[in-house]
C-alpha positions in Angstrom: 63.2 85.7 111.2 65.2 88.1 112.7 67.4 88.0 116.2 66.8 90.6 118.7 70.9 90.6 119.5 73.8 88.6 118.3 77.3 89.0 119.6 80.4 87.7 119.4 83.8 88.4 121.5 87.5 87.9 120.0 90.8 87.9 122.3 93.2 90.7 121.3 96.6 89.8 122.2 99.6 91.6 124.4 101.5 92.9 122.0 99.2 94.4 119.8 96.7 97.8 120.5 93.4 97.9 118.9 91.7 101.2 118.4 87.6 101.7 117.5 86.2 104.7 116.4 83.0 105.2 114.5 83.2 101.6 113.0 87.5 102.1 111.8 89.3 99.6 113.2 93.4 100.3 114.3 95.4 98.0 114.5 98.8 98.6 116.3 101.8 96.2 116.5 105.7 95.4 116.2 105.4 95.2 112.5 103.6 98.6 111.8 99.8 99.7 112.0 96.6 98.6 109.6 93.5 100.0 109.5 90.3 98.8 108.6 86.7 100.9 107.7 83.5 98.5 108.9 81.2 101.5 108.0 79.2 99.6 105.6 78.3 96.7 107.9 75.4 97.3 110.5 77.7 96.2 113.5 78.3 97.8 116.8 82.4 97.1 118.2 83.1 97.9 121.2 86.4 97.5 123.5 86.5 95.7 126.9 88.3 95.0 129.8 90.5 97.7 129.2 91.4 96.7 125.3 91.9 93.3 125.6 88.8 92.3 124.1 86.7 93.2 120.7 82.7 92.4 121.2 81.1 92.8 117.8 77.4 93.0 117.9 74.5 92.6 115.4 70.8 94.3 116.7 68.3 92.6 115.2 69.9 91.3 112.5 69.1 89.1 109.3 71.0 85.9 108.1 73.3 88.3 106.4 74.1 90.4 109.3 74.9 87.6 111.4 77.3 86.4 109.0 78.6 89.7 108.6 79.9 89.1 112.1 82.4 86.0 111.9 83.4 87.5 108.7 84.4 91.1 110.8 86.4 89.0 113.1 88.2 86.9 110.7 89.3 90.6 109.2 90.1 91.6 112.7 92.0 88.7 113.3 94.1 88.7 109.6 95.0 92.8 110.7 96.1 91.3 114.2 98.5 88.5 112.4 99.8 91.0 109.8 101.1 93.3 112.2 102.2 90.6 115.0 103.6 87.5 111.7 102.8 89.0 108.2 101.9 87.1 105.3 104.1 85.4 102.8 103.3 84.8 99.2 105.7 82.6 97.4 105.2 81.9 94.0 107.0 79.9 91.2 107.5 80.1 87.5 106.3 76.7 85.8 107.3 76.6 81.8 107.9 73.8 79.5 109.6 75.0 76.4 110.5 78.9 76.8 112.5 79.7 80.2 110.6 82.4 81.8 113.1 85.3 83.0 112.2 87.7 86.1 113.8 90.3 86.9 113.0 92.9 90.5 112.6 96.3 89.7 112.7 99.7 91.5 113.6 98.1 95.4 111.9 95.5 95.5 108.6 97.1 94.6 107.8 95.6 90.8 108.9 92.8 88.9 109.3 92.9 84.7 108.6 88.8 83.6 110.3 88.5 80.0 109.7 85.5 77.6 106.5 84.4 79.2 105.5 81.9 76.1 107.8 83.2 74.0 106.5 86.5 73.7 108.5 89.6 72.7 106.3 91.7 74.8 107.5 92.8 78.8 105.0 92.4 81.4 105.4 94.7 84.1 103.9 94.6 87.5 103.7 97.2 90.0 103.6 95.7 93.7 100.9 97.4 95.7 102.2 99.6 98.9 103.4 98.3 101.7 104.1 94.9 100.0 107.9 93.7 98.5 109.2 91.1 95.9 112.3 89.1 96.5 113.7 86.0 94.5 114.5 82.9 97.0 117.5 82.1 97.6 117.3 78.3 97.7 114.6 77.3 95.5 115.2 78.1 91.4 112.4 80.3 89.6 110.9 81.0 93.2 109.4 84.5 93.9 108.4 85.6 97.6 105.8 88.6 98.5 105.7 89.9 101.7 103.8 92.4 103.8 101.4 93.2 106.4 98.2 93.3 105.0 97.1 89.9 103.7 94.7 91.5 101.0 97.7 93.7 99.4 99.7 90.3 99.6 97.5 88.6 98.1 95.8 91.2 95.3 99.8 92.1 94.3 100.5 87.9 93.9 97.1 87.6 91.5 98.5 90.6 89.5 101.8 88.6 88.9 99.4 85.4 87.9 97.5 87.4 85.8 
């Protein structure tokens, strides 16, 4: 069965501009600007009341495209917190026998992880743009990610796991 026309509306917030243009999403705030390319969904976006709103529609849509939907907002709304908040990773090395040494390389942009179960071998990780590495402070073995976009955050913290 399919639905003639689903829709669904999404605050945007004062401090941050949205832009739309042939399904690319800007978002503008105090932390810097993320953009995002719908083109592959089957959605219409649209601005209203003068920016403040974001109405995503679906035109006779499947299941699929319905859910497609919620799942643009949610990316809408994770662009809108990265450049109002951003996202913080924080990560800790866990060993038992052979201490696991970090070091952060090249300003704050990779980390080299020596003795990782014993091994001779340096792992090297790149951090992906617009993301940086710090060691905490307070908390011993403790490794913190930050950035704006929360799939760079996140993609950069599984490369370290990995």
């Amino acid at each position: 069965m399919k639905t003639i026309l689903a829709s669904e509306t999404m605050e945007i917030p004062e401090e941050v501009t949205v832009k739309v243009s042939a399904k690319m999403i800007s978002v503008t705030g105090p932390r810097g600007t993320l953009t995002r390319n719908f083109k592959h969904l089957n959605l219409d976006f649209q601005l209203q009341e003068g920016g403040r709103k974001l109405k995503v529609d679906a035109w006779f849509g499947t299941r699929k495209t319905m859910a497609a939907i919620r799942t643009a907002i949610s990316h809408v709304q994770n662009l809108i917190t990265g450049v109002t908040k951003g996202f913080r990773y924080k990560m800790r090395f866990v060993y038992a026998h052979f201490p696991i040494n970090a070091s952060i390389t090249a300003a704050n942009k990779g980390i080299e992880i020596r003795n990782f179960l014993g091994e001779k071998k340096v792992r090297k990780v790149d951090m992906l743009d617009g993301v940086t590495i710090l060691r905490s402070e307070k908390v011993k073995d403790e490794i913190v990610l930050d950035g704006n976009d929360i799939e760079l955050v996140s993609r950069s913290a599984a490369l370290i796991n990995q």
